[in-house]
DSSP file (Angstrom, degrees, kcal/mol; ACC not computed):
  #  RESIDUE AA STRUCTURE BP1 BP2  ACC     N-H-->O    O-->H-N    N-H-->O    O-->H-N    TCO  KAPPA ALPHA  PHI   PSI    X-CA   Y-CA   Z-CA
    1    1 A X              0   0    0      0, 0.0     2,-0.8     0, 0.0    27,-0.0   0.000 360.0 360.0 360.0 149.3   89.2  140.9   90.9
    2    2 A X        -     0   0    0      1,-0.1     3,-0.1     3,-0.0    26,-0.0  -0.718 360.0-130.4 -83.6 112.0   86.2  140.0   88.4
    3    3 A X        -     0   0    0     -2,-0.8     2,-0.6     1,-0.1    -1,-0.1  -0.141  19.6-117.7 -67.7 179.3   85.4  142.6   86.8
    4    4 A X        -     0   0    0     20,-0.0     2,-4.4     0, 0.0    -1,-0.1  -0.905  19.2-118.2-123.4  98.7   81.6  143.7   86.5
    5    5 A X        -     0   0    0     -2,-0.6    -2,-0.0    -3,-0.1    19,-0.0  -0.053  21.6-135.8 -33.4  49.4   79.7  144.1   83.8
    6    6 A X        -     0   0    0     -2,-4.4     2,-0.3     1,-0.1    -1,-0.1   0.348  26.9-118.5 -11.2 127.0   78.3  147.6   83.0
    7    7 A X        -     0   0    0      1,-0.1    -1,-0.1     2,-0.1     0, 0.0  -0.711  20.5-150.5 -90.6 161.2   74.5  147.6   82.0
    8    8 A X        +     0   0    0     -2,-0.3     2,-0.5     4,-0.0    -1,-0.1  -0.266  49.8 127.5-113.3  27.6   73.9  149.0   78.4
    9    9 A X        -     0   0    0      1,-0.2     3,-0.4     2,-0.0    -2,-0.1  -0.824  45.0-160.9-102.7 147.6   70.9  150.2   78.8
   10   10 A X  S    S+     0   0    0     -2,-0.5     2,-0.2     1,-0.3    -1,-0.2   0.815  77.8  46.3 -74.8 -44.1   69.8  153.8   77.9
   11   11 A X  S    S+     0   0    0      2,-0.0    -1,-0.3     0, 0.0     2,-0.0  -0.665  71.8 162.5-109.7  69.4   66.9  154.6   79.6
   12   12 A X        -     0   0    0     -3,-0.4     2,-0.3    -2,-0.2     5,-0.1  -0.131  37.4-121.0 -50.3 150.3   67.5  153.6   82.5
   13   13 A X     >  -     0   0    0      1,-0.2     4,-0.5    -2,-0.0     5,-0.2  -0.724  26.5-119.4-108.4 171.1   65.4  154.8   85.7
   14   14 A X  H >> S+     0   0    0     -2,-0.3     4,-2.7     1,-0.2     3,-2.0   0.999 113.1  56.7 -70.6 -50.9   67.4  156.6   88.7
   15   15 A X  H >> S+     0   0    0      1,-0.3     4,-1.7     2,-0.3     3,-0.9   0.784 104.0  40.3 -35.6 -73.7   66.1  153.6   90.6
   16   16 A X  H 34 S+     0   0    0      1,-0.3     4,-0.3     2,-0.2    -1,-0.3   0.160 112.5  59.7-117.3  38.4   67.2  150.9   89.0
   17   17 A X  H <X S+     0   0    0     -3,-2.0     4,-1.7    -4,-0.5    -1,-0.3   0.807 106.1  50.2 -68.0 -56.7   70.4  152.9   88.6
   18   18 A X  H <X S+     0   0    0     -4,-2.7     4,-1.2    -3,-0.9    -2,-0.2   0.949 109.9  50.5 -32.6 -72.3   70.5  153.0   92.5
   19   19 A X  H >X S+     0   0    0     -4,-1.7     3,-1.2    -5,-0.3     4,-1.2   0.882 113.3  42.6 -67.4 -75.1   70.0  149.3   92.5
   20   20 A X  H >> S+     0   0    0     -4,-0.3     4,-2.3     2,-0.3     3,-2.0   0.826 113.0  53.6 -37.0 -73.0   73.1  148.3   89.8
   21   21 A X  H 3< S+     0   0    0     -4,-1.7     4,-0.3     1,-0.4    -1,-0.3   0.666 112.7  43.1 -70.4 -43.0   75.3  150.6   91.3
   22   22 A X  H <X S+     0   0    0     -4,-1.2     4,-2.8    -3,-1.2    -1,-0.4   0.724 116.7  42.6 -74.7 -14.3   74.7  148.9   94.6
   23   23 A X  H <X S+     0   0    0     -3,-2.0     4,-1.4    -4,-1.2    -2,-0.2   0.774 111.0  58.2 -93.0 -19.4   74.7  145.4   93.6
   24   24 A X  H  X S+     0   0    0     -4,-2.3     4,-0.7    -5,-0.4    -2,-0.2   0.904 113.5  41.3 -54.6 -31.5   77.9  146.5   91.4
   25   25 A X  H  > S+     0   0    0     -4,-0.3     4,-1.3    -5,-0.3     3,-0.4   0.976 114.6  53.8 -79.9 -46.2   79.4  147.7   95.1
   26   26 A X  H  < S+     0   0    0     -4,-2.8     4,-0.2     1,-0.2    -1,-0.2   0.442  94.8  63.5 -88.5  15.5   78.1  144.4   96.9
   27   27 A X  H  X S+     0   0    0     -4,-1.4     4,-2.8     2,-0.2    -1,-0.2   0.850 101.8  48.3 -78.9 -47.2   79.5  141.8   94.8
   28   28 A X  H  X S+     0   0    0     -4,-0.7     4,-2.4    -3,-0.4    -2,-0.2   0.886 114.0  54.1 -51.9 -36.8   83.4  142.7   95.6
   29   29 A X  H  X S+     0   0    0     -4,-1.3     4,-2.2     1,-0.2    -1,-0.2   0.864 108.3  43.4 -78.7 -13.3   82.2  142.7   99.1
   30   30 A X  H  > S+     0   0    0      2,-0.2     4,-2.3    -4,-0.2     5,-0.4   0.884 114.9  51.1 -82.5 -38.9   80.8  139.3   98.9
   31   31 A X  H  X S+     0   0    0     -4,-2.8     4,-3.6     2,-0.2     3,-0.5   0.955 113.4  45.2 -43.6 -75.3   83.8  138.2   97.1
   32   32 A X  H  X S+     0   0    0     -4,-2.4     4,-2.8     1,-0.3     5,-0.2   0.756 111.6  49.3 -46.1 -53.5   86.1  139.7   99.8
   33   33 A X  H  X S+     0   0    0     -4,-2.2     4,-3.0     2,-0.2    -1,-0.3   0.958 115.8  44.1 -54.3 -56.1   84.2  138.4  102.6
   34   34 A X  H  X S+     0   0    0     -4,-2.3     4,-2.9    -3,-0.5    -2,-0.2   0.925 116.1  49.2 -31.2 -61.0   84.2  134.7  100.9
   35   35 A X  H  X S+     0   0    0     -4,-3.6     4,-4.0    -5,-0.4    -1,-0.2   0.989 109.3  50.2 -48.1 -55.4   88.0  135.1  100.1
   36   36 A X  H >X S+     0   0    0     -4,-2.8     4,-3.1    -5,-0.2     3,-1.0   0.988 108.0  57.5 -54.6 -61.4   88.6  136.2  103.7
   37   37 A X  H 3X S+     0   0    0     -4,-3.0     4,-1.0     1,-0.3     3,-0.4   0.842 111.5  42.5 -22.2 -66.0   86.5  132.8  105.1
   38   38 A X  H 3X S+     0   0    0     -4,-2.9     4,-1.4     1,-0.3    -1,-0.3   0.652 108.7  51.5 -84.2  -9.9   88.7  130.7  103.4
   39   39 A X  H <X S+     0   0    0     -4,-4.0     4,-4.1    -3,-1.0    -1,-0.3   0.962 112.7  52.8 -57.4 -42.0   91.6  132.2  104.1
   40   40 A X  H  X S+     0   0    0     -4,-3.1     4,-2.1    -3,-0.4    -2,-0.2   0.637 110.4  41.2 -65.8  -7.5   90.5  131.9  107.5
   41   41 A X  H  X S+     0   0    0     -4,-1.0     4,-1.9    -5,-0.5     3,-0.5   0.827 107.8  62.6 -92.4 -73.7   89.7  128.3  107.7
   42   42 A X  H  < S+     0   0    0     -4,-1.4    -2,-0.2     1,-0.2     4,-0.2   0.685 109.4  44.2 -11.5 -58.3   93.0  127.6  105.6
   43   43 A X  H >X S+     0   0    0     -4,-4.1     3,-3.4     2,-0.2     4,-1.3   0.984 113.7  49.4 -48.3 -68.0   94.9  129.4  109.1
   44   44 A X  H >X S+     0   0    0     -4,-2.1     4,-3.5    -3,-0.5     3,-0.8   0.890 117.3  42.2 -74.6 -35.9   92.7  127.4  111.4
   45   45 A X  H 3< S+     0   0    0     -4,-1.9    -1,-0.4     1,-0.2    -2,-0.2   0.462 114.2  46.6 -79.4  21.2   93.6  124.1  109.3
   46   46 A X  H <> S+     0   0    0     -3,-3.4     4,-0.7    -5,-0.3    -1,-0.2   0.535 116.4  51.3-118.5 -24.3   97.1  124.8  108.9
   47   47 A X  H <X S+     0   0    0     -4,-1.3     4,-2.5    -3,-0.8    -2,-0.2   0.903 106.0  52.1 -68.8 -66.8   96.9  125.6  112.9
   48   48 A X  H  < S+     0   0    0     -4,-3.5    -1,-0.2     1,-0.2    -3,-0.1   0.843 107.9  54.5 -60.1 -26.8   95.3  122.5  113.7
   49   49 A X  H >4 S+     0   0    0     -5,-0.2     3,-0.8    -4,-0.2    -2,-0.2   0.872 108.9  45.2 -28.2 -56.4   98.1  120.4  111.8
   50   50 A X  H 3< S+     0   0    0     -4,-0.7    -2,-0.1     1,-0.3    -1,-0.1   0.935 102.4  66.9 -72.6 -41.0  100.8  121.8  113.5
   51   51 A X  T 3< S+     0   0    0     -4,-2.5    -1,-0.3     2,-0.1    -2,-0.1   0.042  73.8 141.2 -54.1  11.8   98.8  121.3  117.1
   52   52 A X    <   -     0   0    0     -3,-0.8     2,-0.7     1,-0.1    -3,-0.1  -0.285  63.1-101.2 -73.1 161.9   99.1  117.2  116.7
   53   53 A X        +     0   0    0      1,-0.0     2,-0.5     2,-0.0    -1,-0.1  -0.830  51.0 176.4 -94.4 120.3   99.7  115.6  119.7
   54   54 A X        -     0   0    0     -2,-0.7     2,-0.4     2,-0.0    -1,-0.0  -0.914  23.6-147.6-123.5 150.4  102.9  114.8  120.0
   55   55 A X        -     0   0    0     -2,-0.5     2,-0.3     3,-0.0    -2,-0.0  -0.813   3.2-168.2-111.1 160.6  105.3  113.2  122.8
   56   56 A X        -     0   0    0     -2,-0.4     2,-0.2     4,-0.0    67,-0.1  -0.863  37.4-122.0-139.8 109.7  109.1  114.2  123.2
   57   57 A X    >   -     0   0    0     -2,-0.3     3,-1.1    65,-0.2     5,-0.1  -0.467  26.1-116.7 -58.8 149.7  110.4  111.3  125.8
   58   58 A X  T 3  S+     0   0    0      1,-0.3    -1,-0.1    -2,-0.2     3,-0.1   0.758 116.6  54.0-114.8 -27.0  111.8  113.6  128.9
   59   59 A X  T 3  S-     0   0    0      1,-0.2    -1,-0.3    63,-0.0     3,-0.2   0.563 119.0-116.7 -48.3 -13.1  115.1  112.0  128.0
   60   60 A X    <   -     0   0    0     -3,-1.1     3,-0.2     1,-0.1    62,-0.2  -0.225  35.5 -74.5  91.8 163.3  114.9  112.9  124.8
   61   61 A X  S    S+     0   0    0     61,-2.6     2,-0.5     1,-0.3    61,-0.2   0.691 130.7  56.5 -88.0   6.1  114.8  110.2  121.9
   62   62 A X        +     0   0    0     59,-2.1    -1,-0.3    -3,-0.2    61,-0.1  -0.743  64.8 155.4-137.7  94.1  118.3  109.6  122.5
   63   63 A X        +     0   0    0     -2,-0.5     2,-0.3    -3,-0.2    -1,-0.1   0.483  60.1   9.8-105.2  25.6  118.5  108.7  126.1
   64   64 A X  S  > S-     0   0    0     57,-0.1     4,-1.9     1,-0.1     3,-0.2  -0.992  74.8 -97.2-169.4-179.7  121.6  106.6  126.2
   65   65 A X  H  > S+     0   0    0     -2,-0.3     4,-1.5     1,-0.2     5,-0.1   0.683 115.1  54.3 -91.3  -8.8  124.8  105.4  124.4
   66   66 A X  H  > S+     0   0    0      2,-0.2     4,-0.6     3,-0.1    -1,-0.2   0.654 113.5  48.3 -93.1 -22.0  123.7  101.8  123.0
   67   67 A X  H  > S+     0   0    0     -3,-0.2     4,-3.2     2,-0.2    -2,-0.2   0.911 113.3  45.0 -64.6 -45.6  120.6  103.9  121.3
   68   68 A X  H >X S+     0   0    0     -4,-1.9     4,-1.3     1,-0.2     3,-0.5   0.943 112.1  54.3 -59.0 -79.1  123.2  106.8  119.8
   69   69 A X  H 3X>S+     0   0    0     -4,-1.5     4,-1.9     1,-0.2     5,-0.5   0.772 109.8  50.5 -34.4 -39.7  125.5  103.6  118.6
   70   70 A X  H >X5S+     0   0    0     -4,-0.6     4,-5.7     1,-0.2     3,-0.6   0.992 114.5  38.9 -51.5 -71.9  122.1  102.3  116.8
   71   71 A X  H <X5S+     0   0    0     -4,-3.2     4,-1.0    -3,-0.5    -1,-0.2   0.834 115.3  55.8 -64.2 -23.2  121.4  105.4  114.9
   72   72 A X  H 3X5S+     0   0    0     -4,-1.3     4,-1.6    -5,-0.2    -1,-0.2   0.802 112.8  39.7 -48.1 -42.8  125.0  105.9  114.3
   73   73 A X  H <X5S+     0   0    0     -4,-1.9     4,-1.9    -3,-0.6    -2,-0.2   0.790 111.8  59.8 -71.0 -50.0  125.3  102.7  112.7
   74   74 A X  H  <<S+     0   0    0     -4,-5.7     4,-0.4    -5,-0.5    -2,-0.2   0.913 113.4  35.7 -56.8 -31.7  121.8  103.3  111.0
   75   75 A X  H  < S+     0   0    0     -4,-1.0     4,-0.4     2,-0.1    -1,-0.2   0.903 120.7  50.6 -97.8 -22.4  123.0  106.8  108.9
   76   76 A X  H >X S+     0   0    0     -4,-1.6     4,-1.4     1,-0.2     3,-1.0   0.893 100.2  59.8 -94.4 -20.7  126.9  105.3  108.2
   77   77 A X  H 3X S+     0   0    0     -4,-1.9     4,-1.8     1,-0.2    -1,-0.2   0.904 106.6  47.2 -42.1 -43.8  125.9  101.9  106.8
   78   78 A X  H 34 S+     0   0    0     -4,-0.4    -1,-0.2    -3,-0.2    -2,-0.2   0.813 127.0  28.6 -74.7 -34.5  124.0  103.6  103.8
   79   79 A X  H <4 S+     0   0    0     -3,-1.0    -2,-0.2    -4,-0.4    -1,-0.2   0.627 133.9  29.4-108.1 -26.2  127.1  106.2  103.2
   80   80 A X  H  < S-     0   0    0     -4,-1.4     4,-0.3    -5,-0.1    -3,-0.2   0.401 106.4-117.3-135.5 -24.1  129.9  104.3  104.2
   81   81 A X     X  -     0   0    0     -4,-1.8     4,-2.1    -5,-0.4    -3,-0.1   0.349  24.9 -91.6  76.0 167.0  129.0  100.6  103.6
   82   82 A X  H  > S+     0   0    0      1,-0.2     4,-0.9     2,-0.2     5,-0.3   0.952 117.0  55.7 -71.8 -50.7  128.5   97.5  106.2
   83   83 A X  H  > S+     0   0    0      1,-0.2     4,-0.6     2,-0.2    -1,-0.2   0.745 108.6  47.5 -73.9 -26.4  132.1   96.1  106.1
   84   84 A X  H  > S+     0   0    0     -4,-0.3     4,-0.6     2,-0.2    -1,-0.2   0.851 115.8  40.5 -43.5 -62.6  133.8   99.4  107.2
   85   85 A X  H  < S+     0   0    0     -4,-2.1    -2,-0.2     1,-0.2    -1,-0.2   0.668 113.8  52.4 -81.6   5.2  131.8  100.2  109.7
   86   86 A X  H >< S+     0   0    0     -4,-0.9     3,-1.2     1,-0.2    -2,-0.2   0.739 109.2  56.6 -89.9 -30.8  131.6   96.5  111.0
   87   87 A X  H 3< S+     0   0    0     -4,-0.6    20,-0.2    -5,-0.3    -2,-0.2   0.737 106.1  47.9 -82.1 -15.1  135.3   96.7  110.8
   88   88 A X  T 3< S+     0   0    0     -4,-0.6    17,-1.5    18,-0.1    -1,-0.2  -0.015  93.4 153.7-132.9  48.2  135.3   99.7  113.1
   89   89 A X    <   +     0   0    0     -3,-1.2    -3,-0.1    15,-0.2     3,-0.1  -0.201  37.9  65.3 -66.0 167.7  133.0   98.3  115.8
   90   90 A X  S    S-     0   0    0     -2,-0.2    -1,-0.2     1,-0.1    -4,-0.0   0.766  77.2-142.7 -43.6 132.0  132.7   98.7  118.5
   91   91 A X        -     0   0    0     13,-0.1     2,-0.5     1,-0.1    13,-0.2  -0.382   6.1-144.6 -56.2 155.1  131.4  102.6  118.5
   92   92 A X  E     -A  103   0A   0     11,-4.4    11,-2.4    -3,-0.1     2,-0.5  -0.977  23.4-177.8-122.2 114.3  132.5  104.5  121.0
   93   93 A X  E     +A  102   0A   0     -2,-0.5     2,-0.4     9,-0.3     9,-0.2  -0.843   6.3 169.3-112.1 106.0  129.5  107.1  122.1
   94   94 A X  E     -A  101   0A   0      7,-1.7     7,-1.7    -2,-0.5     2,-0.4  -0.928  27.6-127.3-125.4 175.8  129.8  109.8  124.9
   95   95 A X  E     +A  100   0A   0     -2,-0.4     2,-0.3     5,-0.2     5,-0.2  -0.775  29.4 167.7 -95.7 144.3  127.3  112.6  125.6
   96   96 A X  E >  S-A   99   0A   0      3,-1.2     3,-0.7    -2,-0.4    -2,-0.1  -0.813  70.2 -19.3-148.2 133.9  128.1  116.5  125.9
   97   97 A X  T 3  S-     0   0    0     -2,-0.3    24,-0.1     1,-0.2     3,-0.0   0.918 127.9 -52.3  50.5  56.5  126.1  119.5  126.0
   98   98 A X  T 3  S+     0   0    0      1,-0.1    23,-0.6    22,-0.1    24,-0.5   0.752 112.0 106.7  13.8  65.5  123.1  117.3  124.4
   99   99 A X  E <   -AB  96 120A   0     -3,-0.7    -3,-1.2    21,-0.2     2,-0.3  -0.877  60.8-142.5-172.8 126.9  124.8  115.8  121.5
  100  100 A X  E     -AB  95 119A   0     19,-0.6    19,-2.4    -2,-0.3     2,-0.3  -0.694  15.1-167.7 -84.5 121.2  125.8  112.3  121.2
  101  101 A X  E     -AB  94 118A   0     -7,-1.7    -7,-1.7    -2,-0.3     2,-0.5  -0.959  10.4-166.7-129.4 129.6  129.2  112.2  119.3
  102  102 A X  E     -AB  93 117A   0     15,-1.3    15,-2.4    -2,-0.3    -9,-0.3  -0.986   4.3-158.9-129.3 140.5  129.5  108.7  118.5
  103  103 A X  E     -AB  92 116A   0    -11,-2.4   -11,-4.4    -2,-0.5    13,-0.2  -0.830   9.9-131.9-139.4 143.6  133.0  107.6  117.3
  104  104 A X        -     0   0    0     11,-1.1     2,-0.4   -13,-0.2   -15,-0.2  -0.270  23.8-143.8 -81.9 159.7  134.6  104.5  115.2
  105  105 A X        -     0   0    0    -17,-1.5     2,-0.2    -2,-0.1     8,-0.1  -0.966   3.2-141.7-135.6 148.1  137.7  102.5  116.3
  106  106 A X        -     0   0    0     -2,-0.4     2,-0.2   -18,-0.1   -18,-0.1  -0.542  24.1-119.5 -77.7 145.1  140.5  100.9  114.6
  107  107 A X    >   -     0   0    0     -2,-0.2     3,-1.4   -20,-0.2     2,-0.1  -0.631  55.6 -80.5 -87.7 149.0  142.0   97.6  115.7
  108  108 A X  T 3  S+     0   0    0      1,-0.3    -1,-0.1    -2,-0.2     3,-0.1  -0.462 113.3  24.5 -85.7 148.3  145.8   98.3  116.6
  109  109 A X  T 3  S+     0   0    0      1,-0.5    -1,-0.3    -2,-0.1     2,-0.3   0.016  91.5 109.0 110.7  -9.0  148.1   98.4  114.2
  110  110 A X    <   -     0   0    0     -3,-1.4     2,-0.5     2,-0.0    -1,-0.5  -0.671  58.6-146.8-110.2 149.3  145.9   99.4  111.6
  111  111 A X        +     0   0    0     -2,-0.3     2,-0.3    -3,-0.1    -4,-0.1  -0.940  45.4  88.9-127.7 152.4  146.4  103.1  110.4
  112  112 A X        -     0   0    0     -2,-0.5     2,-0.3    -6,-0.0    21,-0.2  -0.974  69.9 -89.0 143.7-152.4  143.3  105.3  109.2
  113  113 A X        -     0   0    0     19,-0.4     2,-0.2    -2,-0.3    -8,-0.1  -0.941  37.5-152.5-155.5 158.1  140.9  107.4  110.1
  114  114 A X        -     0   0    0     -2,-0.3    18,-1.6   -10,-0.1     2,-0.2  -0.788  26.1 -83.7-135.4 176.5  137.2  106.1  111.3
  115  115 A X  E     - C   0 131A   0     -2,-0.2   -11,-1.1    16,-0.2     2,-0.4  -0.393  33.0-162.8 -96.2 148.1  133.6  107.7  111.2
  116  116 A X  E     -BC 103 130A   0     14,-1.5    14,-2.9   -13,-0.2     2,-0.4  -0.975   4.6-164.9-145.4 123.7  131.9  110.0  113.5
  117  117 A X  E     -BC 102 129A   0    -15,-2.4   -15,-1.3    -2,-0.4     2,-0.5  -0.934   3.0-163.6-109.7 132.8  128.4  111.0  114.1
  118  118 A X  E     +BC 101 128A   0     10,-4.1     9,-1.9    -2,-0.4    10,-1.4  -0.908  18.0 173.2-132.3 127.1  127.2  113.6  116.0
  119  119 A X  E     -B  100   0A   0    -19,-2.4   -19,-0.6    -2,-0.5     5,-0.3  -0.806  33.4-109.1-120.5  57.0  123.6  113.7  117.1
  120  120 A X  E  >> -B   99   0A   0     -2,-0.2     4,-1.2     4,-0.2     5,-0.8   0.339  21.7-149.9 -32.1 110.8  121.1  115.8  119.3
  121  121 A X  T  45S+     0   0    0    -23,-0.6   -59,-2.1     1,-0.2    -1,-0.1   0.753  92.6  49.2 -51.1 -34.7  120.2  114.0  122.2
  122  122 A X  T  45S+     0   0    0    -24,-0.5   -61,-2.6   -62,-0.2   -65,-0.2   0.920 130.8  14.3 -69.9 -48.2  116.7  115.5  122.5
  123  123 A X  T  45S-     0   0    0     -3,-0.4    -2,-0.2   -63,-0.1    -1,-0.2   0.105  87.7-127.3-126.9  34.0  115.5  114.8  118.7
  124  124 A X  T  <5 +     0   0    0     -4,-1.2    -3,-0.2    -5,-0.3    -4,-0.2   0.678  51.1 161.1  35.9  29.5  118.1  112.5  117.4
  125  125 A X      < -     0   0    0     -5,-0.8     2,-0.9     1,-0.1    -1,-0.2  -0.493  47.9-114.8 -75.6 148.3  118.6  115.0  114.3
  126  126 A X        +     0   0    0     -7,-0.2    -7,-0.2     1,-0.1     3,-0.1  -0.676  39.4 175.4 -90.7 115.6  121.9  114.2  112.7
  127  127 A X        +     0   0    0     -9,-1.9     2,-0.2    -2,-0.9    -8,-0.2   0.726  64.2   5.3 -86.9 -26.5  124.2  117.2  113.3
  128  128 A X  E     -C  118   0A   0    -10,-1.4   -10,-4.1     2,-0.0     2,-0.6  -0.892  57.6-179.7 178.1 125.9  127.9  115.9  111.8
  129  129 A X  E     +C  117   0A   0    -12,-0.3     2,-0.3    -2,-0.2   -12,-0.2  -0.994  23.1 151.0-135.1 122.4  128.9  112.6  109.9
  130  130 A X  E     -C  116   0A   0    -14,-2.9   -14,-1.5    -2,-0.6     2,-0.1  -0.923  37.6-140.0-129.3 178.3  132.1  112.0  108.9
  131  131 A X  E     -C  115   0A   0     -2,-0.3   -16,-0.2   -16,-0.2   -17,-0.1  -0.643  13.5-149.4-167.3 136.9  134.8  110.1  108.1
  132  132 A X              0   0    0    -18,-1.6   -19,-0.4     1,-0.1   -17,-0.0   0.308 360.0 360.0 -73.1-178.8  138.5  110.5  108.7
  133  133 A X              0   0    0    -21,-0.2    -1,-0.1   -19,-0.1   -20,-0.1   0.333 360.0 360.0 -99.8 360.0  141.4  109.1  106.2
């Protein structure tokens, strides 16, 4: 709070004692009412932000297994490099309990361990990335 200047005067009259004393009281309230406004518009803009319109596809943004293989391919390339996971094409993607586990394969004969991503069907959030040895 700002504080308030005391007047230094001596002879003062009870009047415009009265009168200082109240404008001493109604300056914190003017603060405080000002402070409270802006909080309040701050809420209502922080409200209206959140409020955007947004659409959620009724499938979800992952409504099938050649979309999970995309975005599977899209987060291991960066982590994992292009020739690795091109080498353990095709993905193999199934759905359960709405999350898309989409899984690498090895060509036979070849011995390792291959990548998996695992996905939320609804908002594609990435849930589990690996990759095996």
């Amino acid at each position: 709070m700002i504080p308030i200047p005391e007047t230094t005067s001596t002879a003062a009259s009870p009047r415009s004692a009265k009168s200082n004393r109240e404008r001493s009281m109604r300056t914190p309230l003017v603060m405080l009412a000002a402070c409270a406004s802006l909080g309040l518009f701050g809420a209502l803009r922080l409200a209206s932000a959140q409020g955007q319109h947004s659409v959620v596809p009724v499938a979800g943004f992952v409504p099938d297994s050649t979309t999970a293989a995309r975005i599977a391919e899209a987060v291991l390339i960066p982590v994992y490099g292009q020739r690795q996971i091109a080498f353990e094409q095709p993905l193999s993607c199934s759905l359960r309990g709405g999350v898309w586990t989409c899984t690498g394969r090895l060509p036979m004969g070849n011995a390792g361990g291959v990548a998996e991503v695992q996905m939320s069907k609804r908002d594609a959030r990435i849930l589990r990335m690996t990759h095996g040895r």
